[in-house]
Structure formats: structure tokens, C-alpha cells
OpenMM code with the backbone's topology and positions (N, CA, C; nanometers):
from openmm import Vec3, app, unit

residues = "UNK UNK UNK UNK UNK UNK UNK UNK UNK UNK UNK UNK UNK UNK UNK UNK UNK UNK UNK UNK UNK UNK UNK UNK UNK UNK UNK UNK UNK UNK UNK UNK UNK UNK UNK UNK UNK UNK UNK UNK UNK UNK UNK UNK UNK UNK UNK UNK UNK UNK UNK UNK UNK UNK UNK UNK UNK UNK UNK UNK UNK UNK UNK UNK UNK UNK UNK UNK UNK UNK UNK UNK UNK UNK UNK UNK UNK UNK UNK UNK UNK".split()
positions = [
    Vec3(-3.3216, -2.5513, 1.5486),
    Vec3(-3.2371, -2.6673, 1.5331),
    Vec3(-3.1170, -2.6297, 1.4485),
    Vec3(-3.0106, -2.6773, 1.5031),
    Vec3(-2.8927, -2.6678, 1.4535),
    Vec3(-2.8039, -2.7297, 1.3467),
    Vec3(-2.8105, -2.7058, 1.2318),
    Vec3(-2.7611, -2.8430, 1.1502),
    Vec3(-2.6081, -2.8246, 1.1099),
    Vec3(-2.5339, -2.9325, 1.1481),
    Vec3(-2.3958, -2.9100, 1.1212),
    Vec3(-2.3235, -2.9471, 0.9476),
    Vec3(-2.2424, -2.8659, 0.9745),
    Vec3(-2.1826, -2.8706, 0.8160),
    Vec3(-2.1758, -3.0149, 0.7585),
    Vec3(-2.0839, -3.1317, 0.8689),
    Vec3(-2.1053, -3.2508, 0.7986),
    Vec3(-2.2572, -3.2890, 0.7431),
    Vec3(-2.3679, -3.2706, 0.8306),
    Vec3(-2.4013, -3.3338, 0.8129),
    Vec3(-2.5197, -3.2968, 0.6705),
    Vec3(-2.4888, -3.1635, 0.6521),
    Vec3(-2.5422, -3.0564, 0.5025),
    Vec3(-2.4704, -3.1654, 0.3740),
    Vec3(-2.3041, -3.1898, 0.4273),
    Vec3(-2.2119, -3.2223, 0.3274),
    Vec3(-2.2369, -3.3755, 0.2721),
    Vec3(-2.2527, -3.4941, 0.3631),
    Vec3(-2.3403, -3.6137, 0.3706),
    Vec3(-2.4646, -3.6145, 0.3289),
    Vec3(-2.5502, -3.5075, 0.3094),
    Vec3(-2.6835, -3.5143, 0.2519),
    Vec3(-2.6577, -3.4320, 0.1047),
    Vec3(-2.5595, -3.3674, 0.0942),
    Vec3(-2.5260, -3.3285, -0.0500),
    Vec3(-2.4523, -3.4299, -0.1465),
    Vec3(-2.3927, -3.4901, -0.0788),
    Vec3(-2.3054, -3.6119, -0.1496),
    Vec3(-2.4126, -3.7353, -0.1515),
    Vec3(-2.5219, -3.7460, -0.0790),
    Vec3(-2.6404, -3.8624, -0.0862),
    Vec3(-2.7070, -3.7919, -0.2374),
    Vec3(-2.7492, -3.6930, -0.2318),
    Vec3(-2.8082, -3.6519, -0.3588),
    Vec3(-2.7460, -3.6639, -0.4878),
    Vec3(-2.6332, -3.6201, -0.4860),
    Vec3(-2.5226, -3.6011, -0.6049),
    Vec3(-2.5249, -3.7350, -0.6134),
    Vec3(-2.5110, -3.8514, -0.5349),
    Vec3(-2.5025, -3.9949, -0.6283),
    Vec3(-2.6075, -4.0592, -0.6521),
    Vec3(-2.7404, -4.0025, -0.5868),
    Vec3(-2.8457, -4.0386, -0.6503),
    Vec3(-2.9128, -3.9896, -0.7976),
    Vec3(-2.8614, -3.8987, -0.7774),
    Vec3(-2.8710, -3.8017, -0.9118),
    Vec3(-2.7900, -3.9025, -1.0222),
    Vec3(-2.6629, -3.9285, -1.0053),
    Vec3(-2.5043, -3.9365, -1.1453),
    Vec3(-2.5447, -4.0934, -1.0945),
    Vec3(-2.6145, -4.1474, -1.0699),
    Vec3(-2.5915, -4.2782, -1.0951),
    Vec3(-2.6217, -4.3666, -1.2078),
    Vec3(-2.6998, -4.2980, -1.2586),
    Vec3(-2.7197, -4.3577, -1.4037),
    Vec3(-2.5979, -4.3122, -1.5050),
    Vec3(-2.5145, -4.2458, -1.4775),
    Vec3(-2.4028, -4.2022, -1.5716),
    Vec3(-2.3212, -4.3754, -1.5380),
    Vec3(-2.2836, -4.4383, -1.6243),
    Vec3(-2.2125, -4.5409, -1.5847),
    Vec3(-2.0656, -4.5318, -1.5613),
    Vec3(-1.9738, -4.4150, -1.5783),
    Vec3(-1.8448, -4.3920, -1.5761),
    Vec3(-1.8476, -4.3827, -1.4269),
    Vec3(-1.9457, -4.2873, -1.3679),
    Vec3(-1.9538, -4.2412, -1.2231),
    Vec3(-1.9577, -4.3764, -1.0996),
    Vec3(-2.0531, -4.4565, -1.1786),
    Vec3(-2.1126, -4.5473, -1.1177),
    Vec3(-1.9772, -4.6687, -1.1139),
    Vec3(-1.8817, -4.6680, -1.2187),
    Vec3(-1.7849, -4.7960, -1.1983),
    Vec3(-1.6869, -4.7060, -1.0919),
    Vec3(-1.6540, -4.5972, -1.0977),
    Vec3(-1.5386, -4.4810, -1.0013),
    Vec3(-1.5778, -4.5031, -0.8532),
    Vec3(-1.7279, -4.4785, -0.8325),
    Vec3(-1.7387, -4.5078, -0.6820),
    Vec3(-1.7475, -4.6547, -0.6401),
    Vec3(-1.7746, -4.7602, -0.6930),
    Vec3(-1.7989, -4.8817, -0.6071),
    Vec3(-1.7604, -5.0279, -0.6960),
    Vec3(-1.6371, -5.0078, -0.7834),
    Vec3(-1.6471, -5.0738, -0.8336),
    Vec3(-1.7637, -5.1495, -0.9771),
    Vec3(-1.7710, -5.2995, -0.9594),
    Vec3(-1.8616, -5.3287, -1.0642),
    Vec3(-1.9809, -5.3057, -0.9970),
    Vec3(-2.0639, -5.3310, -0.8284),
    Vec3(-2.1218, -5.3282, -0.7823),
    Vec3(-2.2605, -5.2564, -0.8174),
    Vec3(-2.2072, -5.0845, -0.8284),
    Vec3(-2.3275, -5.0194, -0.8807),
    Vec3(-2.3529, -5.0026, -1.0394),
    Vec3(-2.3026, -5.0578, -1.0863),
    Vec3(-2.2398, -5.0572, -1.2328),
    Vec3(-2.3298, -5.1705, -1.2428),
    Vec3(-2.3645, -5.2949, -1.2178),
    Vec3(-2.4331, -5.3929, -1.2326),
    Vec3(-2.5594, -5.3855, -1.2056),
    Vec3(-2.6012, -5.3363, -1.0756),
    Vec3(-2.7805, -5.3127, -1.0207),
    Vec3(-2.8362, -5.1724, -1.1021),
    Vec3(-2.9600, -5.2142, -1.1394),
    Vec3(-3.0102, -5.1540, -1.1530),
    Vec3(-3.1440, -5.1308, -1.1066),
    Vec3(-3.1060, -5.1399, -0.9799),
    Vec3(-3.2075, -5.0916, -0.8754),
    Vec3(-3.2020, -4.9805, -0.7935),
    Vec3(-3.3075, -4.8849, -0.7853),
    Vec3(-3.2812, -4.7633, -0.6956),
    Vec3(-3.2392, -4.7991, -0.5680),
    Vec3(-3.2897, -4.8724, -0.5515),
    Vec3(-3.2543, -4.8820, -0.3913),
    Vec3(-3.1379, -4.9587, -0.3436),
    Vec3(-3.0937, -5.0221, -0.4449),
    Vec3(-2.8949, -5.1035, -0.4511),
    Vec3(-2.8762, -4.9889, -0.4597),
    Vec3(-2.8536, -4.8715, -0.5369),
    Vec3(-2.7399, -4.7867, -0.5926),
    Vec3(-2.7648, -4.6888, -0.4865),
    Vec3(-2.8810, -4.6746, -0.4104),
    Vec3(-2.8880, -4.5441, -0.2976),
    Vec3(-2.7980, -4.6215, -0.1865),
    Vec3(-2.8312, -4.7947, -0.1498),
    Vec3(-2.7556, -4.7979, -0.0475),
    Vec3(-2.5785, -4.8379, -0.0846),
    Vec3(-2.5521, -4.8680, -0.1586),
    Vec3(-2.4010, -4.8424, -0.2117),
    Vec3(-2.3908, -4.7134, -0.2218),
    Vec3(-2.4123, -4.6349, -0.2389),
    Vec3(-2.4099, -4.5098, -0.2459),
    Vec3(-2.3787, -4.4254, -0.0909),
    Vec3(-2.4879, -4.4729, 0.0052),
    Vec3(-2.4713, -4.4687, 0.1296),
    Vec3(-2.3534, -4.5934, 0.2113),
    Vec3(-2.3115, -4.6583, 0.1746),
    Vec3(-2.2163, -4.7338, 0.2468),
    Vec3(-2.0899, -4.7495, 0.1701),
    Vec3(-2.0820, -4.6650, 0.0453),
    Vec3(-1.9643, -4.6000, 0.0675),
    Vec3(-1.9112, -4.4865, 0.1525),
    Vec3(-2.0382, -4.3655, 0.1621),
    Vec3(-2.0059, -4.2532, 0.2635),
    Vec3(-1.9580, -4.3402, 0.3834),
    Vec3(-2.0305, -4.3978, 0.4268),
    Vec3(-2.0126, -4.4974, 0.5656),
    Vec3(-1.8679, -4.5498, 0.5965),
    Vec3(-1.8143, -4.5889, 0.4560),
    Vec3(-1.6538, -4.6658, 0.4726),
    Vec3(-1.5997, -4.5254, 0.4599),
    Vec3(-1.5918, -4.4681, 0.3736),
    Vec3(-1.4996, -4.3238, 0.4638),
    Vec3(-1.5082, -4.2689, 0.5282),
    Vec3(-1.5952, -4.2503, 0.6248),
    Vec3(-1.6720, -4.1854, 0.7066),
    Vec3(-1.5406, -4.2963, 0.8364),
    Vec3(-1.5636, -4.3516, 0.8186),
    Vec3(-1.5886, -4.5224, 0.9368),
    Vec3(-1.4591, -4.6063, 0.9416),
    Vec3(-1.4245, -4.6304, 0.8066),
    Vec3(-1.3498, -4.7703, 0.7765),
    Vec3(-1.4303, -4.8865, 0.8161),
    Vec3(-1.5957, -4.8832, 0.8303),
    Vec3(-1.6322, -5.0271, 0.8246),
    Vec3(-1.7043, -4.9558, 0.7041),
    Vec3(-1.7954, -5.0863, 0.6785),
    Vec3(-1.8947, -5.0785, 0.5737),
    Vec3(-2.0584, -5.1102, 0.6453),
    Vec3(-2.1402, -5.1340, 0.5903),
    Vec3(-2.2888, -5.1001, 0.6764),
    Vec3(-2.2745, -5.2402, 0.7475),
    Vec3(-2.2220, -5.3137, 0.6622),
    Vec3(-2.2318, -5.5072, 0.7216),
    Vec3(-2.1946, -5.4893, 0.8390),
    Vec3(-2.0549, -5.4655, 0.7989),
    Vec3(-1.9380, -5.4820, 0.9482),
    Vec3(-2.0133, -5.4438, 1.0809),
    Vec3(-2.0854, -5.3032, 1.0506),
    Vec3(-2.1016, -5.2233, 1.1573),
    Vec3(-2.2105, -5.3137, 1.2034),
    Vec3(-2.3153, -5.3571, 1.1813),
    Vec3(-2.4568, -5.4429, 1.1800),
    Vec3(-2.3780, -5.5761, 1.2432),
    Vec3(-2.3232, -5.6528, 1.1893),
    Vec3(-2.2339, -5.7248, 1.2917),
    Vec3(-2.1700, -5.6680, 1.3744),
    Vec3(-2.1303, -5.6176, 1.3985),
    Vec3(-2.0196, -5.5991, 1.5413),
    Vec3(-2.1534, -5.5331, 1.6491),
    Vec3(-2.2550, -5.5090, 1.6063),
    Vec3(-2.3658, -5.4535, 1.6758),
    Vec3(-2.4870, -5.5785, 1.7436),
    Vec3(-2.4691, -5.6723, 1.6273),
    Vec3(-2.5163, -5.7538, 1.6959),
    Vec3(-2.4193, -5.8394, 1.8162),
    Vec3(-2.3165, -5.8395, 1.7738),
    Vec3(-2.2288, -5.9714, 1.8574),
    Vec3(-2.1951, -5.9113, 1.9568),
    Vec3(-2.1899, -5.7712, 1.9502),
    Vec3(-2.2444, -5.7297, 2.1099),
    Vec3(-2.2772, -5.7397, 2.1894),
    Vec3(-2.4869, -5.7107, 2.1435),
    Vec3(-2.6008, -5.7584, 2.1943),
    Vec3(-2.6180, -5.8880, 2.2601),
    Vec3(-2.5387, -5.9658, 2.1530),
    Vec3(-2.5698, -6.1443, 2.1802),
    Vec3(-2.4400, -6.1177, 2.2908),
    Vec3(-2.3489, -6.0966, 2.3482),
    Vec3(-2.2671, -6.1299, 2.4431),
    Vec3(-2.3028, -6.0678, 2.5600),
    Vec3(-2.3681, -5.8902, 2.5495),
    Vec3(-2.4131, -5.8375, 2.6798),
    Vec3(-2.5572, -5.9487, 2.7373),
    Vec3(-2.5861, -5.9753, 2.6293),
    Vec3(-2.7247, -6.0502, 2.6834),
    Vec3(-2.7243, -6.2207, 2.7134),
    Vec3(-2.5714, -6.2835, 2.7226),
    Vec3(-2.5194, -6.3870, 2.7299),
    Vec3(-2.4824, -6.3978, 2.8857),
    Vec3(-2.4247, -6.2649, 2.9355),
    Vec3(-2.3688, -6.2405, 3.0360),
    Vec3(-2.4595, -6.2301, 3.1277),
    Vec3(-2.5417, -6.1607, 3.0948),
    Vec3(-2.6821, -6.1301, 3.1709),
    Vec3(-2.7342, -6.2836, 3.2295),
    Vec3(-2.7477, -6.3464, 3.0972),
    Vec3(-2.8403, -6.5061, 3.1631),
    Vec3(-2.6849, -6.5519, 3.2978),
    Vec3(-2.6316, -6.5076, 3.2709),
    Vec3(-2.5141, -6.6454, 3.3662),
    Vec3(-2.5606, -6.5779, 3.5286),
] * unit.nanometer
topology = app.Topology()
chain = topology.addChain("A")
for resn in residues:
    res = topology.addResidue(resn, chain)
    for name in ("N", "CA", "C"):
        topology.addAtom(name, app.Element.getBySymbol(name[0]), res)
């Protein structure tokens, strides 16, 4: 199996902010007050991950999750007619 550089570079940058997230300087630089406020592992992994996502993207995890559903709901709207 072949693993490509992005995707080494996306799993190095997932670690590195799971790691520095308790530094609070780090934590206001990437996301605002957002990760700066939770102090939950699993807020700060997925802010963490949906920031990669908005540069990656220009959406954010929401956007993309909507526009995925309103899809679904229109291919499957079309279907009933």
C-alpha cells in the first residue's frame, strides 16, 4: 500500500495539535476562542481536524455535512416524482 505525502502531512499535523493543545497560546492561534474554551479531547481533536478541513476545502466539517445531505434529500425527492 501506497501512502501519499499529503496524506503522512495531515496525519502529522493531526498529531502535532493533539499533542500542543494544551499549550493555550497555540490553542487561541489556530481556532480562535473555540479551542481555547473546551476542554474536551474530543472538541479540540475535532477543531483541530476541521480546521485542516477549511484549508484543505474552504468549507468547514458543517458546510460539507450539509451540502451532503441536501443533496441526498433532492436526488431522493426526484426519485419519488
Amino acid at each position: 500500500m501506497k501512502i501519499n505525502k499529503l496524506m503522512i502531512n495531515k496525519l502529522i499535523m493531526i498529531v502535532i495539535i493533539l499533542m500542543t493543545t494544551g499549550c493555550s497560546e497555540f490553542a487561541l492561534l489556530t481556532s480562535g476562542t473555540s479551542v481555547a474554551v473546551s476542554q474536551n479531547v474530543y472538541a479540540k481533536a475535532y477543531s483541530g481536524i476541521d480546521i485542516l478541513t477549511i484549508m484543505q476545502t474552504k468549507k468547514d466539517i458543517k458546510e460539507h455535512l450539509y451540502d451532503t445531505i441536501k443533496t441526498h434529500t433532492n436526488e431522493t425527492n426526484q426519485r419519488k416524482k
